[in-house]
N, C-alpha and C positions, 0 to 999 in steps of 0.2 A: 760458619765460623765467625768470630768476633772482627770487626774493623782491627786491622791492623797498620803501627805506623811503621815505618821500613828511612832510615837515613842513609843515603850513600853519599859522599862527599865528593871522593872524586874513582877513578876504577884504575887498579895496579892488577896487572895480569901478574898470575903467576904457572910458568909451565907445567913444574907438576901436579897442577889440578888442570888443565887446559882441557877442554871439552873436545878427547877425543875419544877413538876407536878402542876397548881394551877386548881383552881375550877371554876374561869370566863375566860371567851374567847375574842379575839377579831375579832371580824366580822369589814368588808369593805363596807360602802356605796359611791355611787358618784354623783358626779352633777357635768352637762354636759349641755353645752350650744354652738351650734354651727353657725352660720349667716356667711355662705361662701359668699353671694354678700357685706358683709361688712369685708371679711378676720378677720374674728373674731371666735377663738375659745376657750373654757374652758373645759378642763377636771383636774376634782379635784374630788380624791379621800380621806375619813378623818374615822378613828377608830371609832365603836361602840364597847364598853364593855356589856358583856353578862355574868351574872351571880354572884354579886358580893353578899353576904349577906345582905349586907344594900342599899336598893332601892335608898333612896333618894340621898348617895352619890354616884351613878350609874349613874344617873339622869344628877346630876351636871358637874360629868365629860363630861358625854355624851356630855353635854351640852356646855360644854366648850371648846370643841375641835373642833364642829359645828360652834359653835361662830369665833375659830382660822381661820379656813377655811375660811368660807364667808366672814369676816374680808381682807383675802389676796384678792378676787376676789372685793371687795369694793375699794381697793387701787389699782387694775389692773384698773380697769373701771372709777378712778380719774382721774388715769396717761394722758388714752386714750383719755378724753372729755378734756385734757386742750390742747393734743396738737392739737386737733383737731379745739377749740376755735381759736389756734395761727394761723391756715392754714397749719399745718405738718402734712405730710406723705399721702396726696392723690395722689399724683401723684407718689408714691415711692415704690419699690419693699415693699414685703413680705407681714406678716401677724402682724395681734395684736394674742398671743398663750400666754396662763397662761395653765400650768399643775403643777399638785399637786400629788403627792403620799408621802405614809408615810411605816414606820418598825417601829415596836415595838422592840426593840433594848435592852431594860431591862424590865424583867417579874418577879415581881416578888407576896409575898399576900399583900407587903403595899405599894411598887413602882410599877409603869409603865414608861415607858421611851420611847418616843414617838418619831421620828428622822423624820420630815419634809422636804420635797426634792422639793423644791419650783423650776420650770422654768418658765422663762417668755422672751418671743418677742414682741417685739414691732415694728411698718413697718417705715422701713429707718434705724432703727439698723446695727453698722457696725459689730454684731454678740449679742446673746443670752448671757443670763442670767441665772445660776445658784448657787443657794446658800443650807444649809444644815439649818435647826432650829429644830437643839433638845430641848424638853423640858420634863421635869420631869415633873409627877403628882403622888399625896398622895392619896393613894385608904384608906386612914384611915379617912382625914379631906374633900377629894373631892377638894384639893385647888394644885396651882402650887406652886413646889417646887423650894423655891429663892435658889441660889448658897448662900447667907449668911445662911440660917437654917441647913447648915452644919457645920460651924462653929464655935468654941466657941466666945461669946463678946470681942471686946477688942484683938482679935488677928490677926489685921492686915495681914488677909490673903491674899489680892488682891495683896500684894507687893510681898510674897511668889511665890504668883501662876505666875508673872509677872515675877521674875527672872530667877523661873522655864521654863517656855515656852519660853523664850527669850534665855535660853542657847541652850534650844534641837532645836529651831530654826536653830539658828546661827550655831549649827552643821551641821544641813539636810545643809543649804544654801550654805557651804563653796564650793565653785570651781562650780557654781551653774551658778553664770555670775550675778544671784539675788538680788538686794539689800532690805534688810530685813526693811518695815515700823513698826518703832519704836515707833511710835503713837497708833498703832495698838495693839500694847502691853504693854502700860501703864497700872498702877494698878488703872482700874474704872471700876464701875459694868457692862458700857455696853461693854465691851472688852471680857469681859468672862462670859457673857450671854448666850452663847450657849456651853452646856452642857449638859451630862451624869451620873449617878451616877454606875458606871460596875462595875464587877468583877473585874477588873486586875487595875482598880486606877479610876481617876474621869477624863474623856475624854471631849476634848476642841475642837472645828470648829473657823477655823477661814477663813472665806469667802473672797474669791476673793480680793482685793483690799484692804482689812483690814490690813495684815499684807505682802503684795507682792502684783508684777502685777497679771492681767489676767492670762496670760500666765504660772503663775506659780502653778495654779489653786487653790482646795482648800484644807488647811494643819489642820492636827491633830493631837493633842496632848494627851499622855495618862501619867497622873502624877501616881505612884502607891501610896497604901496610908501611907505605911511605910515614905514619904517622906512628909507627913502632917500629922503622927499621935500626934505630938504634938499639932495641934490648931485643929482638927477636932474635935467636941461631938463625946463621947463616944461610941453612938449607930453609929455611919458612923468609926470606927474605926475598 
């Protein structure tokens, strides 16, 4: 994986993510699809949750995280049949390779925090692909947890979190050679869609190309929550 730069500032615990003991588990399934005379391979690994009190929102996450997955492999297998429509990449080095693995990265009894590690190849690429997608899930409602349900109404948090990440940026970058895409960190929900809810603040991906080149791979950001506890709900404080 690509150099990664990681800021923490200072670390605000918070109990209900507190690295303890819970009562469900996460088990590993995969799917696996391989066709070497077509240089086509998938390996994609995605969480099964084991033991949760309530069945049915077990069920749903389970279900939703199955859905995340083969969702990616439906977009790998678009990419592959249009350029193959076009006449690209028969005659061109490498392979078509989608792999998937995941971490559960926050455990908690009402969060999970799920960190997706998505690579993908494509034949004639002038090099691979790698990106991060965390996502939150409610082991309370079974549903995904938006970056606004953290926040109070009405408090323009995206421009907060935008200022924030754009300074500790522009720190890492300084004497870097880097220039820092500004686009990439405007205050809109899909800039800071990828997300954590952790102990030590609420942590940011910002992929490849989003907010830098390639080369400068993929940058992290950890806000602690002392520095949003004014617009946060109470319970994320």
């Amino acid at each position: 994986m690509q150099s990664k730069i990681k800021w923490v500032v200072c670390m605000a615990a918070m109990m209900m993510i507190s690295g303890t003991a819970h009562a469900y588990k996460i088990k590993s399934k995969s799917i696996t699809i391989n066709k070497p005379k077509e240089r086509y391979e998938v390996s994609v690994s995605y969480p099964v949750i084991k033991g949760l009190k309530n069945k049915d929102i077990e069920a749903t996450l389970n279900q939703t995280m199955l859905d995340w997955a083969q969702a990616r492999i439906t977009q790998f297998d678009k990419v592959i049949a249009e350029m193959q429509s076009e006449g690209m990449g028969s005659n061109l080095p490498g392979e078509n390779a989608l792999s998937i693995t995941f971490n559960a990265r926050v455990k908690s009894d009402v969060m999970l925090g799920i960190s997706w590690d998505v690579y993908k190849n494509f034949i004639g690429n002038a090099h691979p692909s790698e990106v991060l997608n965390p996502i939150m899930y409610n082991l309370e409602t079974g549903k995904v947890i938006a970056l606004a349900d953290l926040f109070k109404p009405g408090s323009h948090y995206l421009k907060r979190l935008s200022k924030i990440c754009t300074e500790r940026l522009n720190e890492s970058f300084a004497g870097s050679g880097f220039t820092l895409f500004e686009d990439g960190l405007k205050p809109t929900t899909e800039n800071y869609a990828n997300f954590l809810v952790r102990p030590e603040g609420l942590y940011f991906v910002f992929n490849p190309y989003q907010v830098a080149p390639y080369v400068a791979g993929i940058q992290e950001v950890v806000i602690p929550y002392p520095f949003l506890q004014d617009i946060l709900l109470t319970k994320y404080q």
